[in-house]
Residue frames as a rotation matrix with the C-alpha (Angstrom) as fourth column:
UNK 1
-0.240 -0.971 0.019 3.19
-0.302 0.093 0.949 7.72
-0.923 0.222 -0.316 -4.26
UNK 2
0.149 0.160 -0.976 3.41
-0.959 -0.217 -0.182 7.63
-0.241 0.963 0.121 -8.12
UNK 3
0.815 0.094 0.572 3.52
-0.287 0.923 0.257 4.63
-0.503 -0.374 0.779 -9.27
UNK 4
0.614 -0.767 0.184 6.75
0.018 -0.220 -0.975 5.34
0.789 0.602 -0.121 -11.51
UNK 5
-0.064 -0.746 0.663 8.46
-0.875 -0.278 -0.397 5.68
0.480 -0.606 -0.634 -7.93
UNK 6
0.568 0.240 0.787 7.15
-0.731 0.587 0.349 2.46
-0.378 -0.773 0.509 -6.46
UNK 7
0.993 -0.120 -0.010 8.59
0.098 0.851 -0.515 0.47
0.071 0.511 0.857 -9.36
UNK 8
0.382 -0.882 0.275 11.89
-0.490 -0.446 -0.749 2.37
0.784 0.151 -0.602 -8.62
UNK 9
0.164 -0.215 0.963 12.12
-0.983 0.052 0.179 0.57
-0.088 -0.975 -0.203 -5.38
UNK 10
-0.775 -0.325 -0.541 13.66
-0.433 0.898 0.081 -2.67
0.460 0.297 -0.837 -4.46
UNK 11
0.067 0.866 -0.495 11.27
-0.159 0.499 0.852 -5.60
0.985 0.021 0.171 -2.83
UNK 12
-0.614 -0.090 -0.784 12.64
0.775 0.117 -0.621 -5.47
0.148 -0.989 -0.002 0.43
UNK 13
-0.870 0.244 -0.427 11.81
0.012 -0.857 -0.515 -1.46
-0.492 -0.454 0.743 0.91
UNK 14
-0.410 0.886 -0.216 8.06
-0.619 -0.096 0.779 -2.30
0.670 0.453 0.588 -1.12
UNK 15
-0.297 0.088 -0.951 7.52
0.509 0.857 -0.080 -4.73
0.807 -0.508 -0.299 1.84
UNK 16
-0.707 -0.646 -0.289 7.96
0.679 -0.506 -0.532 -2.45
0.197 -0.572 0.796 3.77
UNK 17
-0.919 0.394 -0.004 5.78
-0.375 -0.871 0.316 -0.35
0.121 0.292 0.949 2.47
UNK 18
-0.083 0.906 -0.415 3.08
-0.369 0.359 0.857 -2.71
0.926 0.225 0.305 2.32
UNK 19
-0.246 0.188 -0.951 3.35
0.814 0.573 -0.097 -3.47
0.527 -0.797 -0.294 6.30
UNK 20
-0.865 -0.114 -0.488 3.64
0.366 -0.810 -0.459 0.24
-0.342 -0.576 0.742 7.07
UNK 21
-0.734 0.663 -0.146 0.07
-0.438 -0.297 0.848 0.37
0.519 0.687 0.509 4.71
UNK 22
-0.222 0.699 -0.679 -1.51
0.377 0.704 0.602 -2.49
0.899 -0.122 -0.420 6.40
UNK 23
-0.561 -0.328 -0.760 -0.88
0.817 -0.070 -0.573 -0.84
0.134 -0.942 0.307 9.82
UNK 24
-0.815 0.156 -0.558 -2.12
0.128 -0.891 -0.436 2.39
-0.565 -0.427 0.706 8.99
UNK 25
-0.616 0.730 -0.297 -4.97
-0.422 0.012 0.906 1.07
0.665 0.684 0.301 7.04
UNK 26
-0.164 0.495 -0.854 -6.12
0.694 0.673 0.257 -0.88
0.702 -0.550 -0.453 10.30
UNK 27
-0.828 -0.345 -0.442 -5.46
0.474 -0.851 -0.225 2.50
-0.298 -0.396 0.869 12.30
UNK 28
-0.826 0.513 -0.233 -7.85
-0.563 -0.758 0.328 4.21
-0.008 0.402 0.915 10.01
UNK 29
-0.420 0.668 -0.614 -10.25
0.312 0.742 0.593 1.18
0.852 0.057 -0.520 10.31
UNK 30
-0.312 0.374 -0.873 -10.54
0.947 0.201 -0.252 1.74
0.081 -0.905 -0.417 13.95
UNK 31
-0.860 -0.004 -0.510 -10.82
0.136 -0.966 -0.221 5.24
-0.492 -0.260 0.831 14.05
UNK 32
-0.759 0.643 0.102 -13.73
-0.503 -0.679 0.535 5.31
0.413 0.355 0.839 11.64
UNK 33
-0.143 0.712 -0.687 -15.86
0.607 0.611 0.508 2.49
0.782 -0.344 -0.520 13.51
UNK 34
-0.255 0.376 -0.891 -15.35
0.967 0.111 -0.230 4.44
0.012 -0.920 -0.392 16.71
UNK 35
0.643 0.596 0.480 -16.30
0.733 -0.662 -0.160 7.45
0.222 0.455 -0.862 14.79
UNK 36
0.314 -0.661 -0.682 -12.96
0.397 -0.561 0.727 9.24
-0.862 -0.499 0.086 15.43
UNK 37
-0.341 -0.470 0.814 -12.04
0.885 0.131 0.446 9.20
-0.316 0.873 0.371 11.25
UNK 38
-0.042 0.283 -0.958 -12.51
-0.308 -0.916 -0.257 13.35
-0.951 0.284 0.126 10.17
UNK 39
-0.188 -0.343 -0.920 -12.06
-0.797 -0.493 0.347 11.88
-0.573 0.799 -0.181 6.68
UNK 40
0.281 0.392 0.876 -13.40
-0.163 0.919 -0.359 8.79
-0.946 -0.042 0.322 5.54
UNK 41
0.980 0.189 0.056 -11.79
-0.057 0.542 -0.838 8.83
-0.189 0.818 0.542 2.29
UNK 42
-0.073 -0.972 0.226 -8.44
-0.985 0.034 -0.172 8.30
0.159 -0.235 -0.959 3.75
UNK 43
0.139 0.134 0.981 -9.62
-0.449 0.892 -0.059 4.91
-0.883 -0.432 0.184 4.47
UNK 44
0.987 0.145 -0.074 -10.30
-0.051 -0.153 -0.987 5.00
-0.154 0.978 -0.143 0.11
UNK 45
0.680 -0.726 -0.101 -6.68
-0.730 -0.658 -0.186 6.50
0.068 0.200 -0.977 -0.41
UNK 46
-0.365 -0.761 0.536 -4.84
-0.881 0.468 0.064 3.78
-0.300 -0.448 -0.842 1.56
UNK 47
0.201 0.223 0.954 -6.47
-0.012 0.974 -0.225 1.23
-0.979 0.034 0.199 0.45
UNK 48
0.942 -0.185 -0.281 -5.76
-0.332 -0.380 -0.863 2.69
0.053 0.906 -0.419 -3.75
UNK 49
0.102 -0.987 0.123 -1.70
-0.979 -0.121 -0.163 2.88
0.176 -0.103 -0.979 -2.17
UNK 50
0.084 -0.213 0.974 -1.90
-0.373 0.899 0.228 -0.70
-0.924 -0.383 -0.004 -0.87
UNK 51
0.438 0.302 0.847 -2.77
0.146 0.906 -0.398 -1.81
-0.887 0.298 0.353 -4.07
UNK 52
0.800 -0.540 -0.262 -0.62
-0.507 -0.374 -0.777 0.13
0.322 0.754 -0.572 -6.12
UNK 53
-0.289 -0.854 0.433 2.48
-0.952 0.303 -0.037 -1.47
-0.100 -0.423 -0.900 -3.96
UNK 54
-0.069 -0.208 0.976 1.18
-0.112 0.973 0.200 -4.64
-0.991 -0.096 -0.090 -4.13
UNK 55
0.989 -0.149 -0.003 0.96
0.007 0.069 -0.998 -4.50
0.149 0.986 0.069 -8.33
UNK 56
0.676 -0.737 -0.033 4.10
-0.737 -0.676 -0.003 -3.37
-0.020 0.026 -0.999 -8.28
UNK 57
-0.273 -0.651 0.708 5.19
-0.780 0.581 0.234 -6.38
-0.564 -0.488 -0.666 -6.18
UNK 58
0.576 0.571 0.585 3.66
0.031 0.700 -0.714 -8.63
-0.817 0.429 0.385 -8.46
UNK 59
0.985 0.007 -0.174 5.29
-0.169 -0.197 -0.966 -7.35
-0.041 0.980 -0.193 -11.31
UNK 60
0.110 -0.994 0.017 8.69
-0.907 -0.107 -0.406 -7.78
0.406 0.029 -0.914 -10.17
UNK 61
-0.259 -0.324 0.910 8.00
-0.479 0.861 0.170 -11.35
-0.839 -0.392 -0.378 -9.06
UNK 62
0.777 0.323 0.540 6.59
0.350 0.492 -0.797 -12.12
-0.523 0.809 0.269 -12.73
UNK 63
0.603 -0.759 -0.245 9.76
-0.798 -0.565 -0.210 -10.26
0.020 0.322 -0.946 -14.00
UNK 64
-0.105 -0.936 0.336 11.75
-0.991 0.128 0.047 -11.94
-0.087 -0.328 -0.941 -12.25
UNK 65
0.338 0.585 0.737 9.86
-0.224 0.811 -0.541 -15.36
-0.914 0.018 0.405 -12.98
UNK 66
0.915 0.311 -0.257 10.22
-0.196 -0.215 -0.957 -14.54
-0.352 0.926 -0.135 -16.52
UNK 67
0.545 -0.729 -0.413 13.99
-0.731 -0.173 -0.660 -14.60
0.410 0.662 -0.628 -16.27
């Protein structure tokens, strides 16, 4: 996701996002320990998307700090 769309979102449905990341970032954890992971830079990818949602969220709580 772009990050021009993440900022479009409100903070409830970026929560979201960032539990449905953590979930499938632990998902891809297990899978590459028990050597199930065909891709190992999906593990890379999701962990890039976490942290693009969590800027995001940052920025709209300093925003919103700000005002």
């Amino acid at each position: 996701m772009k990050p021009e769309e993440l900022r479009q979102m409100t903070v409830d449905e970026l929560r979201s996002k960032e539990a449905e990341l953590a979930e499938q970032l632990f998902a891809l954890r297990i899978q590459k320990v028990t050597g199930q992971l065909e891709k190992p830079s999906k593990v890379r990818d999701a962990k890039r998307e976490m942290a693009r949602v969590l800027t995001v969220l940052r920025e709209k709580r300093d925003e919103a700090g700000r005002s």
